[in-house]
C-alpha positions in Angstrom: 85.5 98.5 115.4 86.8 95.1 114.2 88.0 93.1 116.8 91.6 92.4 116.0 92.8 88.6 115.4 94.6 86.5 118.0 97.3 84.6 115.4 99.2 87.5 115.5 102.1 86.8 112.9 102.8 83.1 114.5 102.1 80.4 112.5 98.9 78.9 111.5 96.1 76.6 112.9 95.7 73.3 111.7 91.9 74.7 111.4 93.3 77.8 109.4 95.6 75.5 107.4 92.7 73.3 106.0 90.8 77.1 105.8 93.4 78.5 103.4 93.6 75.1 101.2 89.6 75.0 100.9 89.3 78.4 99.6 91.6 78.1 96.5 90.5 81.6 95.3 91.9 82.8 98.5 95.1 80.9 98.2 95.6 82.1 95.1 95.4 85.6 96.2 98.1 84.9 98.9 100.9 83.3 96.5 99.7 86.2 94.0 101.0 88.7 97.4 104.1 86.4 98.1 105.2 86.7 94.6 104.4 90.3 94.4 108.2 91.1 94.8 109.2 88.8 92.6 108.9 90.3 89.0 105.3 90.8 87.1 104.4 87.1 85.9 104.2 85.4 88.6 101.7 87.8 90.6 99.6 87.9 87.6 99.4 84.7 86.4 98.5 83.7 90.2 96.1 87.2 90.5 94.0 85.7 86.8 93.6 82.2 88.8 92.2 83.6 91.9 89.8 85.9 89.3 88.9 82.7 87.4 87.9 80.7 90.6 85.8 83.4 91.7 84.3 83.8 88.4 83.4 79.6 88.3 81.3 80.2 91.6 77.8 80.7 91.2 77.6 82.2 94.1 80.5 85.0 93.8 78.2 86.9 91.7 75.6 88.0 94.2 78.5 88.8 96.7 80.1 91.0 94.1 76.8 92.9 93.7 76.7 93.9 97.0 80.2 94.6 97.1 79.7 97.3 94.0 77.1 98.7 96.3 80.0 99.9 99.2 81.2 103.4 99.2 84.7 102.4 98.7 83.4 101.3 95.0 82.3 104.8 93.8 85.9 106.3 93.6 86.9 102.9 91.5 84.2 103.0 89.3 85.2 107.4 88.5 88.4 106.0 88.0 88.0 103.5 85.2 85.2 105.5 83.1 87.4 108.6 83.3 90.6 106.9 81.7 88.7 105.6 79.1 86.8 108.3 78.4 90.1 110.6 78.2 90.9 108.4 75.0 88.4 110.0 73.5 90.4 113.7 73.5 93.7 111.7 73.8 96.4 113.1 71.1 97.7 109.3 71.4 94.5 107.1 71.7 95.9 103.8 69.5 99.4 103.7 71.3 100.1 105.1 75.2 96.3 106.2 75.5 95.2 102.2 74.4 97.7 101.2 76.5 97.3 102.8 79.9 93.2 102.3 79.8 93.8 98.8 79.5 95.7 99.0 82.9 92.3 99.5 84.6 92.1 95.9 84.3 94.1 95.2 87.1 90.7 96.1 89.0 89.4 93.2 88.6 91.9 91.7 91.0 90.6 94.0 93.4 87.0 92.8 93.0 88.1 89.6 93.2 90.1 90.0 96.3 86.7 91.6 97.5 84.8 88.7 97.0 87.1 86.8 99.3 87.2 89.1 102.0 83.4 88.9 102.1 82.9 85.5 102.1 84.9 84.6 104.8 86.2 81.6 104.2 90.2 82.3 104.2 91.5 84.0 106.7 92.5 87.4 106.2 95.2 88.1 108.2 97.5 85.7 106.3 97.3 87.5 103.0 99.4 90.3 104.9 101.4 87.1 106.0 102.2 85.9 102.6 103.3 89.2 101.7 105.7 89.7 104.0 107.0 86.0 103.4 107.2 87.1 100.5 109.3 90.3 100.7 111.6 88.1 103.0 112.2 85.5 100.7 113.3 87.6 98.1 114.9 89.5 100.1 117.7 86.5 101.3 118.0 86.1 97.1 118.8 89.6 96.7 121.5 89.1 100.0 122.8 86.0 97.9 123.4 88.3 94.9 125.8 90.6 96.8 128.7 87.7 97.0 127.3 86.9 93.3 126.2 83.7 93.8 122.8 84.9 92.6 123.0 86.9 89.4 121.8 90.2 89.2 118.7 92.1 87.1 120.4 94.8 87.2 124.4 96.1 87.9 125.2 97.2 91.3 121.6 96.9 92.4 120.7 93.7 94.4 117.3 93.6 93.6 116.7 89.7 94.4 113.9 88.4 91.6 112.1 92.0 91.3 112.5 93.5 87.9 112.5 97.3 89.0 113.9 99.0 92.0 110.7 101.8 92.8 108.5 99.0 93.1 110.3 97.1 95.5 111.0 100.1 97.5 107.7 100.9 98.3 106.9 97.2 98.8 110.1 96.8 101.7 108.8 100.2 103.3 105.1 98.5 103.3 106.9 95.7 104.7 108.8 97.4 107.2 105.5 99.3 108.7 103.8 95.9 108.8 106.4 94.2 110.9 106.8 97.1 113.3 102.9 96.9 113.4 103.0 93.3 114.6 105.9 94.3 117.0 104.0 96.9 119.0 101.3 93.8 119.5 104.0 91.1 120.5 103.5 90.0 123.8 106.7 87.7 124.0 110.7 88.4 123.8 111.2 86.0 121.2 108.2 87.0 118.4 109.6 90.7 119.5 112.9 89.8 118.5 111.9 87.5 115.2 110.3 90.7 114.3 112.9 93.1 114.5 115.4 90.8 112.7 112.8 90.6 110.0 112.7 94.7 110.0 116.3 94.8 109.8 115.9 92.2 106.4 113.7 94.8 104.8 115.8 97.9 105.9 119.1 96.4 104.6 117.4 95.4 101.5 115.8 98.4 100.8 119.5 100.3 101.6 121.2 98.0 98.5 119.0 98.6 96.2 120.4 102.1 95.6 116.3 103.9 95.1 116.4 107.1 96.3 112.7 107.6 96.0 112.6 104.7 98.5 114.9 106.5 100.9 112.9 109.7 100.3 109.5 108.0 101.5 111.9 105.8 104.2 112.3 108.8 105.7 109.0 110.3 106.2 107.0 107.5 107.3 110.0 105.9 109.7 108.7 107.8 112.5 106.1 105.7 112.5 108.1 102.8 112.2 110.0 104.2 115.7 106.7 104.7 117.1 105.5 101.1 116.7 108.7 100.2 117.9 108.4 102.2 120.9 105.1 100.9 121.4 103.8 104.7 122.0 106.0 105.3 124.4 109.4 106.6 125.5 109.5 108.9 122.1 112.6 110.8 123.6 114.1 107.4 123.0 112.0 107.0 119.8 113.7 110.3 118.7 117.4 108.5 119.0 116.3 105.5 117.4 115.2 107.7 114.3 117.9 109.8 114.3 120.2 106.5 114.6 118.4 104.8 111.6 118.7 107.8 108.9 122.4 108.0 110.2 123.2 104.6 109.6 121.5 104.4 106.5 123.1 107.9 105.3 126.5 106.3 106.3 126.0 103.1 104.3 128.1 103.3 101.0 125.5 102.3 98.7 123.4 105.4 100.2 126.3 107.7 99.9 126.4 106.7 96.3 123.5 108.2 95.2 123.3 111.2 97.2 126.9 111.3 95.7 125.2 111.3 92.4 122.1 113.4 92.9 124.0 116.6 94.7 126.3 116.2 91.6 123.6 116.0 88.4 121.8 118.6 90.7 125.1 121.0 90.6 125.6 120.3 86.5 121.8 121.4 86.0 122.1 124.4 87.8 125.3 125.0 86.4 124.0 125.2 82.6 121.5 127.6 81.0 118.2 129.0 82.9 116.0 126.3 80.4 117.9 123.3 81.8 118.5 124.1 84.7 114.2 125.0 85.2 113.7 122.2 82.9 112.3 123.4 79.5 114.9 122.0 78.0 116.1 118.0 78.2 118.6 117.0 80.3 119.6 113.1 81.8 120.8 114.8 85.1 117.8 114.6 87.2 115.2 114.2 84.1 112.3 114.4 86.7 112.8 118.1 86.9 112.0 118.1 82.7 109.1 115.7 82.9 107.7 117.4 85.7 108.1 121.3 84.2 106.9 120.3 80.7 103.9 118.1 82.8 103.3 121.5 84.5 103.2 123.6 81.5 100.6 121.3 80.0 98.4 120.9 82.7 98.3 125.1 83.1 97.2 125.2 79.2 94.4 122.3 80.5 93.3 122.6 83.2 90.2 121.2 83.3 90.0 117.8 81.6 93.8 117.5 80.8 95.3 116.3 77.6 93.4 112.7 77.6 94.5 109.4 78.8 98.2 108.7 77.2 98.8 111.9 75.8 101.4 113.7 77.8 104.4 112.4 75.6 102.8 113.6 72.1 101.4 116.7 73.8 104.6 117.8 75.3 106.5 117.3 72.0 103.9 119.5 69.9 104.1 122.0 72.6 107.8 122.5 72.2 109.6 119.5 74.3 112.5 118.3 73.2 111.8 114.5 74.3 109.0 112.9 74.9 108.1 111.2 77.9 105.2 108.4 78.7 104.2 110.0 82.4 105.9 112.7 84.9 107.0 110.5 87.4 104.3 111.5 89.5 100.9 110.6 90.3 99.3 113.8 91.4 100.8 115.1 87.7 99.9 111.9 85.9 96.8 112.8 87.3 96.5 116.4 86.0 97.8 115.8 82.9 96.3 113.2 82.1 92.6 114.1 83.2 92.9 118.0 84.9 91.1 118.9 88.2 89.1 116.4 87.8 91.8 113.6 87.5 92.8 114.8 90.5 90.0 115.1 92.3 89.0 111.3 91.5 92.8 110.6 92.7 92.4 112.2 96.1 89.0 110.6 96.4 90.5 107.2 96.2 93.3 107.8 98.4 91.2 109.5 101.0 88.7 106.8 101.1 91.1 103.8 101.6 93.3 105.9 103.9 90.2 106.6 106.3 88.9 102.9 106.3 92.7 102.1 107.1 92.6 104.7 110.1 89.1 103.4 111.0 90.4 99.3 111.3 93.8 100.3 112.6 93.9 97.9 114.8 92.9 95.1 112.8 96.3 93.8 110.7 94.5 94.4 107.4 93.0 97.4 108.2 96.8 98.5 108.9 97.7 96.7 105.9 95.5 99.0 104.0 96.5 102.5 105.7 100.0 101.5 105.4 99.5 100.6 101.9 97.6 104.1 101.2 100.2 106.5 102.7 103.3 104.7 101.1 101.5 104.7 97.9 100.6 108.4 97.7 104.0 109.2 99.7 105.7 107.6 96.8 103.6 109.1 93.9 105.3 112.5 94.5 108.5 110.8 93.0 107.3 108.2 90.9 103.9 107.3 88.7 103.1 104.2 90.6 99.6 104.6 89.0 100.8 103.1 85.9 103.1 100.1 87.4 102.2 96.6 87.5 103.1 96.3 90.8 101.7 99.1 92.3 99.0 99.2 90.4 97.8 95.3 91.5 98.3 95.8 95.3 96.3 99.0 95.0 94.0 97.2 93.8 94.2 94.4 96.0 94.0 97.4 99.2 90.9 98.2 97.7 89.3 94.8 97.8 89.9 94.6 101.0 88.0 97.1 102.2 84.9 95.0 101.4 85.6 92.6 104.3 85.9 95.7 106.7 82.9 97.5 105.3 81.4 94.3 105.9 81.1 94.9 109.6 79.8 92.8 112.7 77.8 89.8 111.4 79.7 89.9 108.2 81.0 86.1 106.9 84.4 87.9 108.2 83.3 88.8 111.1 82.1 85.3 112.2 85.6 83.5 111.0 87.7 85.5 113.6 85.4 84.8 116.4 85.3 80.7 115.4 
């Protein structure tokens, strides 16, 4: 297994310093992971210059074609061909279809951020550093917009620079199992306690932004977050400390808002007729339940190969829908709708394979990076498509670049940086 680095999360070298600033494509990468919370521009215009560096280096192209030779590639590869192929059955090839293909370009990111990770020359570690500056930053903007003296994006949700609340709830929760990764490893009293204030900055952000998706997958994977905490042990204690967090985040008003909401638009809908309340037909109280009946219905009559890339919203309408909906708010659906069993299939593949190189380089911060990555990212697609978000989609693909430096193993150009 990858021996783990020493920085921890403290602050750079002078020797990693002049690293990070030599390797530009590198660098690029890193702002591209600070900015990530901080709208869709600025992560891709920073994501296209590290792709354009690595594509001006001669020597990029022979590390790429080993990297297309690693078993983390295959997976990748299923994916792209099979969303442009489902244009080819697609009810809607010109509009949605056209549309969501072209999102496989966001792969490219990945290879790029492959490229780095084999060559060695930037560190790392300090992309998952730049991240979490990242989420932190925006964070204390989105703490400045409570008072008002940062406007808002959005009414009543404090959202700092991001431009959507799902996104940046899964991005705090990665953030959050980061940090309490790092806190498990602290060896001090003061990087412990800089680390749990900077868990508390993601949990309170993540509480006023009012996503309930985000508390849903909050809630599943903070028992991990105790654990870490914990350090592995004393998980009667670890028990409290869970117990004490849901409570204080179920007492906090913007949390008893929308639970407010959601037990009341759940009552209406199953207060009206059997097809709204099951979903056939359209209502806005809780319109996942709609998208994810009429996705249903479709992928029953299609088992197989789906409806085609794009085609959900014309294929529910001509099957009776009322409204039509670009994607079920769901990636297993999005999936299965989109491309059948074996959109699924291809879905599960990828997830499985980043989630067990994750599991394999626990110990390593971007090996944890990368698990943690994979299970809030599938946690969160039973609420929301995250397949089809810029966001999402770019540190996916950025998750799966990485893999090529841990593939890389003992030897690797990697390998040889930590032990310098």
């Amino acid at each position: 297994m990858i021996s783990v680095e020493h920085s921890h999360a403290g602050l750079a070298t002078r020797k990693e310093i002049l690293k990070i600033a030599e390797d530009k494509a590198g660098l690029s990468l890193a702002l591209a992971l600070f900015a990530l919370p901080m709208g869709t521009s600025p992560f891709t215009v920073l994501g296209l210059l590290s792709v354009a560096i690595v594509l001006a280096h001669r020597e990029s192209y022979a590390v790429l074609g080993r990297v297309l030779r690693q078993r983390w590639v295959m997976p990748v590869l299923a994916w792209i061909a099979l969303s442009w192929f489902g244009l080819l059955y697609s009810p809607d090839p010109a509009d949605v279809g056209l549309r969501y293909a072209l999102k496989t370009h966001y792969w490219i990111y990945g290879m790029a951020a492959a490229v780095v990770a084999c060559q060695g020359r930037f560190p790392l570690e300090r992309l998952v550093h730049f991240f979490l500056a990242g989420l932190a930053a925006n964070a204390l903007i989105a703490f400045l917009q409570i008072p008002g003296l940062v406007p808002t994006k959005m009414v009543g949700k404090y959202l700092g620079l991001a431009s959507g609340y799902n996104t940046l709830s899964i991005l705090l929760i990665l953030g959050i199992l980061v940090a309490s990764f790092y806190f498990k490893r602290s060896d001090t009293r003061k990087q412990g306690a800089g680390l749990i204030l900077l868990i508390l900055v993601f949990f309170a952000n993540l509480i006023i932004i009012r996503g309930r998706a985000g508390y849903v997958v909050f809630a599943v994977l903070s028992p991990w977050v105790v654990y870490n905490l914990c350090k592995g042990k004393h998980l009667w204690a670890g028990f409290l400390l869970y117990a004490s967090a849901i409570t204080l985040m179920c007492f906090s008003p913007f949390v008893q808002e929308r639970i407010s909401d959601t037990a009341d638009d759940i009552r209406m809908r199953l207060q009206a007729d059997r097809d709204t309340a099951f979903g056939k037909k359209y209502s806005d109280l809780e319109e996942r339940v709609y998208m994810w009946y009429w996705a249903a219905h479709l992928v029953i009559e299609n088992p197989v190969l789906g409806v085609g890339t794009g085609g959900y919203n014309l294929a529910m309408r001509k099957a009776g829908a009322e409204v039509g909906m670009d994607h079920p708010h769901n990636n297993i659906l999005h999936m299965a709708v989109s491309h059948g069993a074996l959109g699924v299939a291809v879905l599960l593949w990828f997830f499985s394979v980043l989630a067990m190189t994750g599991w394999k380089h626990r110990s390593d911060p971007v090996g944890y990076f990368i698990l943690s990555g994979a299970l809030v990212l599938f946690i969160g697609g039973f609420l929301n498509t995250h397949v089809v978000d810029a966001g999402p989609v770019f540190l996916l693909a950025v998750l799966a670049g990485l893999q090529a430096g841990l593939a890389a193993g003992p030897g690797s150009p990697r390998d040889r940086n930590r032990k310098e």
